[in-house]
C-alpha positions as CSV (number, residue, x, y, z in Angstrom):
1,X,-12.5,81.0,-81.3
2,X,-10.6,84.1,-82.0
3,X,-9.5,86.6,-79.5
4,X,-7.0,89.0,-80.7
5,X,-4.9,90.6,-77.9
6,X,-1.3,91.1,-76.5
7,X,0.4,87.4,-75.8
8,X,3.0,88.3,-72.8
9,X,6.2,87.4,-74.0
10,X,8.9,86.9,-71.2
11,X,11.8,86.8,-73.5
12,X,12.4,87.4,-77.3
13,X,16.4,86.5,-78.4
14,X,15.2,86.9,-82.3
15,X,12.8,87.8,-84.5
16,X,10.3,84.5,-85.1
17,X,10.8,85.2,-89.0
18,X,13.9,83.9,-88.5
19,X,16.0,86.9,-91.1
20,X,18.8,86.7,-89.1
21,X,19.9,82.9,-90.0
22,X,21.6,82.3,-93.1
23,X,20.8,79.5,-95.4
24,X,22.7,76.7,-96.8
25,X,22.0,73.0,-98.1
26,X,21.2,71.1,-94.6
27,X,23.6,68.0,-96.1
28,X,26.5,69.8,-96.0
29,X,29.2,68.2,-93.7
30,X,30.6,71.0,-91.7
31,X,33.7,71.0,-89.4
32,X,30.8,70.9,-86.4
33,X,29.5,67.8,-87.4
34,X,32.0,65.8,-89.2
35,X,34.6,63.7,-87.6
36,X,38.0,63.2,-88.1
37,X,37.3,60.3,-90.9
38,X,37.0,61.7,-94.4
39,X,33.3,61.1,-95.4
40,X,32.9,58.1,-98.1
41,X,30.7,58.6,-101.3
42,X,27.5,55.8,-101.4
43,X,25.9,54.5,-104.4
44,X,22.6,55.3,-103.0
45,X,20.9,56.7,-99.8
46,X,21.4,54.7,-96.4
47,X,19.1,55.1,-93.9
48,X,20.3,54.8,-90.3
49,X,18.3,54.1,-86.8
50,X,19.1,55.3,-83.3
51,X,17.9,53.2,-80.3
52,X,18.4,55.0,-76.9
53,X,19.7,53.1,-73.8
54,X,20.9,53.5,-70.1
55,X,24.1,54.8,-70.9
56,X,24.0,55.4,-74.7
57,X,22.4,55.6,-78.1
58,X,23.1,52.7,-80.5
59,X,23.6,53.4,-84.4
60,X,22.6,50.9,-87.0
61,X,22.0,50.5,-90.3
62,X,18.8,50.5,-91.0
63,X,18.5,47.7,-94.4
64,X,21.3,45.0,-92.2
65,X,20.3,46.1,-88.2
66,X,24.0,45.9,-88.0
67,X,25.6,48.4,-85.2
68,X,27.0,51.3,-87.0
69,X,28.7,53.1,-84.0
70,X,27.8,52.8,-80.1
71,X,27.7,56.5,-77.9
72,X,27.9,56.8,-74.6
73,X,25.3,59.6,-73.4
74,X,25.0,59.9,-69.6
75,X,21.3,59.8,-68.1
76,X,17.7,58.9,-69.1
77,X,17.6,60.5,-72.7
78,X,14.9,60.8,-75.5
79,X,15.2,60.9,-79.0
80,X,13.9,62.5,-81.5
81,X,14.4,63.1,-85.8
82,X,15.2,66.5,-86.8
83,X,13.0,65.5,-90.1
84,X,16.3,66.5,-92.2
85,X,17.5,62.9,-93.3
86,X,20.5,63.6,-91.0
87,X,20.3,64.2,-87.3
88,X,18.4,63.2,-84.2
89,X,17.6,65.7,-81.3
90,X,19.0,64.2,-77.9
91,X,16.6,65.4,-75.1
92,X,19.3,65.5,-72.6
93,X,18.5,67.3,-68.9
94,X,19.8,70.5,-69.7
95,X,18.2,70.9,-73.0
96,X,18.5,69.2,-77.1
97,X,21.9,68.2,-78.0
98,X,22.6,67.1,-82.2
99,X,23.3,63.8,-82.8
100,X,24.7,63.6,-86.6
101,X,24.0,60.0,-87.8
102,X,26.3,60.2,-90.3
103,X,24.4,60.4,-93.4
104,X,23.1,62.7,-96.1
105,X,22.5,63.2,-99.6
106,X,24.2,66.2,-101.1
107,X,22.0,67.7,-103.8
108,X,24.0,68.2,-107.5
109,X,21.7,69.6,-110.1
110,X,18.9,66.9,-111.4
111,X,20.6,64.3,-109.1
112,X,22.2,63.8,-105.5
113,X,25.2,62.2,-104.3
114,X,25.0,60.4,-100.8
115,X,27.6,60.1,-98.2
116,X,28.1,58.6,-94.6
117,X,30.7,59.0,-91.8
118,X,31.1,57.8,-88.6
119,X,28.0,59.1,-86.1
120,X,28.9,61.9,-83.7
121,X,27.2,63.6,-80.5
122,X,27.4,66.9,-81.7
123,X,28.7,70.0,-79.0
124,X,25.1,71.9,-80.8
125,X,22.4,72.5,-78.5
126,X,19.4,74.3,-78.1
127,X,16.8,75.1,-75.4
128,X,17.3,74.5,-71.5
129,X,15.6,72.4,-68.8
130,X,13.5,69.2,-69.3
131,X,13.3,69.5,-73.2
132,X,10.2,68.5,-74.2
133,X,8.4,67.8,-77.4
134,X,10.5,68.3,-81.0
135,X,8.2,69.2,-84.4
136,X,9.5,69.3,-87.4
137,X,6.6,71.4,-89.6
138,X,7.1,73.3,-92.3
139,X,10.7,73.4,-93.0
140,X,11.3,74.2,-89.6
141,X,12.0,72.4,-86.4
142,X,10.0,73.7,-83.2
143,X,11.3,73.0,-79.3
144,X,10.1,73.5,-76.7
145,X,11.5,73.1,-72.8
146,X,9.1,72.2,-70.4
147,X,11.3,73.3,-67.4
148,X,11.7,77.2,-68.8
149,X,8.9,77.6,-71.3
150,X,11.8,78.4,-74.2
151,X,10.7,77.9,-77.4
152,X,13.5,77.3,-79.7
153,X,12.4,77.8,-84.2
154,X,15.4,76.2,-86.0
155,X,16.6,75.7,-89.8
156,X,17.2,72.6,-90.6
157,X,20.2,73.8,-92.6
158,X,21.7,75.5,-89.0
159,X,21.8,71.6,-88.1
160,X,24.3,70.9,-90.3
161,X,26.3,74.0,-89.6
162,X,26.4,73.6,-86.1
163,X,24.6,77.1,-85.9
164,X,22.8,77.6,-82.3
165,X,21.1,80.8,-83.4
166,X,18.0,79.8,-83.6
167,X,15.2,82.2,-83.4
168,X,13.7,82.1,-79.3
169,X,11.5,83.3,-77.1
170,X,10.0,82.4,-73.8
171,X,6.3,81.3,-72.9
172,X,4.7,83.3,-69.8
173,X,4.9,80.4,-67.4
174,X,6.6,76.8,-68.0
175,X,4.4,74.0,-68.7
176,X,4.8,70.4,-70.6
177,X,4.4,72.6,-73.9
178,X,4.3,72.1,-77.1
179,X,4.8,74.4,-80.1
180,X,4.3,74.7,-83.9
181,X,6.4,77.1,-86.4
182,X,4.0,77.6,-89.4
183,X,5.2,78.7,-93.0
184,X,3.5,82.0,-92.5
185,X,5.6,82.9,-89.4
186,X,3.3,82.3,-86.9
187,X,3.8,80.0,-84.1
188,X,0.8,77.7,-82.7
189,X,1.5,77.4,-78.7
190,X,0.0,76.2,-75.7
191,X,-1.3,77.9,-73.2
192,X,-0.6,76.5,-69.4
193,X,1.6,76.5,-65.9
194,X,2.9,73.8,-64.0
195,X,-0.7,72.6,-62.9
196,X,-3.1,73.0,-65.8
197,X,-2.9,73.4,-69.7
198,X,-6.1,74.1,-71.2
199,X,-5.6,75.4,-74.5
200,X,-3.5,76.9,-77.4
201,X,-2.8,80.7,-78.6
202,X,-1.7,81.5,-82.3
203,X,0.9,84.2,-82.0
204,X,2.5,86.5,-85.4
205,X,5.9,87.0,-85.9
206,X,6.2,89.9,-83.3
207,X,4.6,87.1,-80.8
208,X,1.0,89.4,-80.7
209,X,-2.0,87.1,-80.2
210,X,-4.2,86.5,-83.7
211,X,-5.8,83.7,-82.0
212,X,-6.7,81.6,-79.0
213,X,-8.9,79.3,-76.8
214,X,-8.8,77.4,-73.5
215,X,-11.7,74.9,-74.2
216,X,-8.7,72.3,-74.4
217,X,-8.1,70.6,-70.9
218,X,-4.7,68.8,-70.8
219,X,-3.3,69.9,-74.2
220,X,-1.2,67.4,-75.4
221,X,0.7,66.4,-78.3
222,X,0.4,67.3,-82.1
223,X,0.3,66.3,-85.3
224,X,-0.4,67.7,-88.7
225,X,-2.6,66.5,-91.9
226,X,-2.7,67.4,-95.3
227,X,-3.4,71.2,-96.3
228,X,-1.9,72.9,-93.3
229,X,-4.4,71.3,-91.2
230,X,-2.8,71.0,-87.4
231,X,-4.0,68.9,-84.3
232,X,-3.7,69.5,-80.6
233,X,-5.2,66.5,-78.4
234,X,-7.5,67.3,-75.2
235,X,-8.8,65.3,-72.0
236,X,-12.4,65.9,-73.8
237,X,-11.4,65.9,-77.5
238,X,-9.2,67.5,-80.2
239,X,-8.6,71.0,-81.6
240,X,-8.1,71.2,-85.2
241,X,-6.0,74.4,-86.3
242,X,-6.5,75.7,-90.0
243,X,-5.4,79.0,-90.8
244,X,-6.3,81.3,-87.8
245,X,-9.3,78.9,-87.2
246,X,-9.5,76.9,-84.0
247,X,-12.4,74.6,-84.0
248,X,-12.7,72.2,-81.3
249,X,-14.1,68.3,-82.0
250,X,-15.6,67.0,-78.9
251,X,-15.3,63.3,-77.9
252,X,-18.2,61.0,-77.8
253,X,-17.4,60.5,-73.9
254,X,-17.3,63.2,-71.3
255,X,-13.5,62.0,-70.7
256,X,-12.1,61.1,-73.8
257,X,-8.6,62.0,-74.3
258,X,-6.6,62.1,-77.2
259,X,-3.1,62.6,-76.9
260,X,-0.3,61.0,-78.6
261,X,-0.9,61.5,-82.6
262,X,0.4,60.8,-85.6
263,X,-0.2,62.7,-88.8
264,X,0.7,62.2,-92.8
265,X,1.4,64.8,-95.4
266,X,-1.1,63.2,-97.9
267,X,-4.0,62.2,-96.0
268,X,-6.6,64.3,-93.6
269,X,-6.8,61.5,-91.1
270,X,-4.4,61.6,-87.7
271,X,-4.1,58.9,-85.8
272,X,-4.8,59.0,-82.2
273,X,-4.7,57.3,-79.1
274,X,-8.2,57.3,-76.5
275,X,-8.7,56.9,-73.0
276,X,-11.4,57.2,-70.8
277,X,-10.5,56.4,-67.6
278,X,-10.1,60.5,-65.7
279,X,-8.8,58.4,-62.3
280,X,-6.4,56.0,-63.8
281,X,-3.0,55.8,-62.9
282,X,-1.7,54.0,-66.0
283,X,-4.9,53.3,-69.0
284,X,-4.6,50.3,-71.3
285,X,-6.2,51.9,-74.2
286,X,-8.7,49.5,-76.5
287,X,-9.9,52.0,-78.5
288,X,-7.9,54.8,-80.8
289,X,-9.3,57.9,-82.5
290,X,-9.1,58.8,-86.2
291,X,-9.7,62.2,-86.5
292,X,-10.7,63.6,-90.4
293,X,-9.5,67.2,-90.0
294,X,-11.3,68.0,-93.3
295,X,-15.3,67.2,-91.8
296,X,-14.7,67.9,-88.4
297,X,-15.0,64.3,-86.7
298,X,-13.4,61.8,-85.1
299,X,-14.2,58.0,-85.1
300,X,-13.7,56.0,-82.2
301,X,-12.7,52.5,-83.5
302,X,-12.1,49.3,-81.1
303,X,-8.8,48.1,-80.9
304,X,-8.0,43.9,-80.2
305,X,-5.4,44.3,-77.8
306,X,-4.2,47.6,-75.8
307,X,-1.2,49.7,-77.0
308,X,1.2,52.7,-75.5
309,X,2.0,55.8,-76.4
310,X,5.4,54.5,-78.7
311,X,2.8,52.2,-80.9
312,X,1.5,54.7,-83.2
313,X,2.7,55.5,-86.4
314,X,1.8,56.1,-89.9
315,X,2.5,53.8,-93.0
316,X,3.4,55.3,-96.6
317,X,0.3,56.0,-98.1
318,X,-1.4,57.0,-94.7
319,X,-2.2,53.7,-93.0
320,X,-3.1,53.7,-89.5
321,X,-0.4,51.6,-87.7
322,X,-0.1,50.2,-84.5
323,X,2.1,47.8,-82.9
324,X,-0.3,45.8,-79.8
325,X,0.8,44.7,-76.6
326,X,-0.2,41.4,-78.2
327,X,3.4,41.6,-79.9
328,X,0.8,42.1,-83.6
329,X,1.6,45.1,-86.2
330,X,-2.1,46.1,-87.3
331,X,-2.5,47.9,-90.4
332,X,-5.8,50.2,-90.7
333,X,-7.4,51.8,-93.7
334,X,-7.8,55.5,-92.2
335,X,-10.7,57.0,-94.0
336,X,-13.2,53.3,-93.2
337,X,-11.2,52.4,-89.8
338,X,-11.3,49.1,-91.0
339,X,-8.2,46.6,-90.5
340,X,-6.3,46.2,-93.2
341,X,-3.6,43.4,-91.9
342,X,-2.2,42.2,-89.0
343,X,1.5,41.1,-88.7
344,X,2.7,38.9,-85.9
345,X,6.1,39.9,-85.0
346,X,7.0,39.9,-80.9
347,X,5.7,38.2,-78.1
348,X,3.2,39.9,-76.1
349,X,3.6,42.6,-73.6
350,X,2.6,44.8,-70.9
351,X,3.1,48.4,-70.6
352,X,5.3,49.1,-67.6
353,X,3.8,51.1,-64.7
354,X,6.5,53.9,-65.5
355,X,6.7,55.5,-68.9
356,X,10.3,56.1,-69.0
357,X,11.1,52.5,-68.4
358,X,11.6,50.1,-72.2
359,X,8.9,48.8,-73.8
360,X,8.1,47.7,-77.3
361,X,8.2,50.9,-79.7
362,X,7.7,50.8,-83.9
363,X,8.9,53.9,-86.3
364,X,8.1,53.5,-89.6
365,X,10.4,54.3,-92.4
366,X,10.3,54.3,-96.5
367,X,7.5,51.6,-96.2
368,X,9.6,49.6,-93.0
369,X,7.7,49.0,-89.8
370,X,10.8,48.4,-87.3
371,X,9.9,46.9,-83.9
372,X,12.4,47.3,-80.9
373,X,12.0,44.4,-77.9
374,X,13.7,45.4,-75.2
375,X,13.0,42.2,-73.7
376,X,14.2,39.7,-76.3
377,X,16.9,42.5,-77.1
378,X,15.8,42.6,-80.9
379,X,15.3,44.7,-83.6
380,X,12.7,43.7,-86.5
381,X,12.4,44.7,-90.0
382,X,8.8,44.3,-91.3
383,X,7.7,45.2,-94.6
384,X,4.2,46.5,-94.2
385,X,3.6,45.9,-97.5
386,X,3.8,42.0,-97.0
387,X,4.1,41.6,-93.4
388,X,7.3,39.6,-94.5
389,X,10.3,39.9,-91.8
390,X,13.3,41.5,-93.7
391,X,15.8,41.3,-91.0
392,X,15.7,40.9,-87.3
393,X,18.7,40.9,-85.4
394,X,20.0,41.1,-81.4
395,X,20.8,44.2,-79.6
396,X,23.8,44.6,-77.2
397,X,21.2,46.9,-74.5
398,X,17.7,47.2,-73.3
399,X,16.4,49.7,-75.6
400,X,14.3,52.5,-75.1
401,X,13.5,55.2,-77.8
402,X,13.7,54.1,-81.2
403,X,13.5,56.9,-84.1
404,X,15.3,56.9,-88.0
405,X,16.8,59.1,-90.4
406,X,16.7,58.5,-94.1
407,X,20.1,59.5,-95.0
């Protein structure tokens, strides 16, 4: 599906090849970021988790669950990791706002040295209204505004800096959007307005379409697989972007969409959610979709309890994992779609009618399934190794988002 032509570009502020930003190590504490506390030197890495809630984002350390610091943030808020070991983008009504966790690993030669500090909201923001979806690809971090169509290409190392001159331009007409910076320079973007999105368009570093279809209704989501493979999930299937290559895997239903994802460097599986229910309000998925970017095809495999769109994730070597509404972590092989384990760790659930309202959520991290009830007010540890409960501990709020660094 290629066809070259002119993408209309509202607004450029910088070249997409990003020249104009400087470079330096993204661990650096810089007088944006760091508070008034002197940092204090670590033996080793520590890994940090942020938990959103009405009024705030909680800080804890992620081996104890203890509470590291507690920040008030107006308004219903989203989280999401800049991919950096370090911060967490704060989706905030106006735009992304930096929250520093307060930990990083300075490299020194053949060996690092690790530090934390207290967590801080950061004053560094990017984009504008109704922030939307956050990739990190690539050694770059993509945003996207759904309220102005901005698309926002950042260094990881600006983070640190507190450097807002990210390389931007603006989409012909605002959309819930996602975007893509590739190594290359080119950006993979979807195509859309207000009322429809139906596909994506490859643009170069001057923002000239290489590439493009619109045989994808209700884009949604991304993910990417090993070799540079990228995904982009439709109401009748997925697109799998290689190169300038679009090719588009239809589902084995008429509706069948695939939306939320989840990818992993080393393996050409993504993980995928499935519903097939075109009048529903609110679907209680049974099936997901594992999608092999390297043949072309996506399995369809059935699913012993129903999930949402925060219980998908990926283990360490590329496991399927998703936490059901039956309060169970399963584990799935990716390339056989068959189940691997299952790890009992909450008590079942129902998806709420709204999607901004808590629910369950997992991230994984360094081999760590963590489980957020915002019912019981807990957070669990699970190795998914084992299925062995590390830690679990009580929360102070109703959680929402739940999203790590690994310091």
């Amino acid at each position: 599906m290629r066809l070259p032509g002119r993408f209309p570009i509202l607004f450029v502020a910088l070249p997409i090849a990003l020249t104009a930003c400087g470079s330096t190590d993204a661990s650096e504490p810089t007088p944006a970021t760091t508070t008034a506390a002197a940092p204090v030197e670590q033996g080793a890495a520590t890994p940090r988790l942020a938990l959103s809630y009405d009024g705030g984002v909680l800080v804890v350390d992620a081996a104890s669950l203890e509470p590291v610091a507690d920040i008030p943030v107006d308004g219903f808020i989203r989280l999401n990791s800049a991919d950096d070991g370090r911060h967490v983008f704060v989706s905030e009504s106006s735009g992304f706002r930096v929250l520093d966790l307060g930990t990083w690993t300075r490299g020194h030669g053949d060996h690092g040295h690790y530090y934390t500090a207290t967590p801080q909201l950061t004053d560094t923001r990017f984009g504008g209204s109704e922030p939307g979806h956050v990739v990190p690809h690539d050694e770059r971090i993509t945003l996207f505004s759904d309220g102005t169509g901005q698309v926002d290409v950042v260094k990881p190392a600006d983070l640190a800096r507190g450097d807002t001159n990210a390389a931007s331009f603006t989409v012909p007409q605002p959309h819930h959007g996602v975007a893509v910076y590739r190594a290359d320079g080119t950006v993979v973007v979807s195509v859309g307005d207000e009322q429809t999105r139906n596909g994506i368009a490859i643009l170069d570093a001057n923002q000239t379409e290489i590439a493009s279809t619109t045989a994808c209704p209700g884009v949604h989501g991304e993910a990417a697989a090993v070799g540079g493979a990228l995904t982009f999930g439709c109401e009748d299937g997925i697109l799998v972007v290689r190169g300038n290559d679009i090719r588009k895997i239809a589902s084995p239903d008429s509706y069948g969409r695939i939306g939320n994802q989840a990818g992993h460097d080393d393996s050409p599986i993504v993980l995928g959610d499935y519903k097939t229910d075109a009048e529903a309000e609110l679907e209680r998925p049974n099936r997901f979709s594992l999608t092999d970017t390297s043949t072309g095809t996506v399995r369809i495999i059935p699913f012993p309890a129903s999930y949402s769109f925060r219980s998908l994730e990926r283990g360490p070597r590329g496991e399927a994992v998703i936490l059901g509404t039956d309060g169970a972590l399963y584990v799935y092989d990716p390339i056989g779609g068959n189940q691997i384990a299952r790890h009992p760790v909450i008590d079942a659930w129902t998806e709420p009618d709204e999607w901004q309202s808590p629910m369950p959520n997992v991230h994984v991290q360094d081999g760590v399934a963590y489980v957020a009830d915002p019912v019981a007010r807990t957070l669990t540890a699970v190795d998914l190794g084992t299925g062995e409960q590390r830690t679990k501990k009580d929360m102070p709020h109703t959680t929402i988002e739940l999203t790590g660094v690994s310091g």
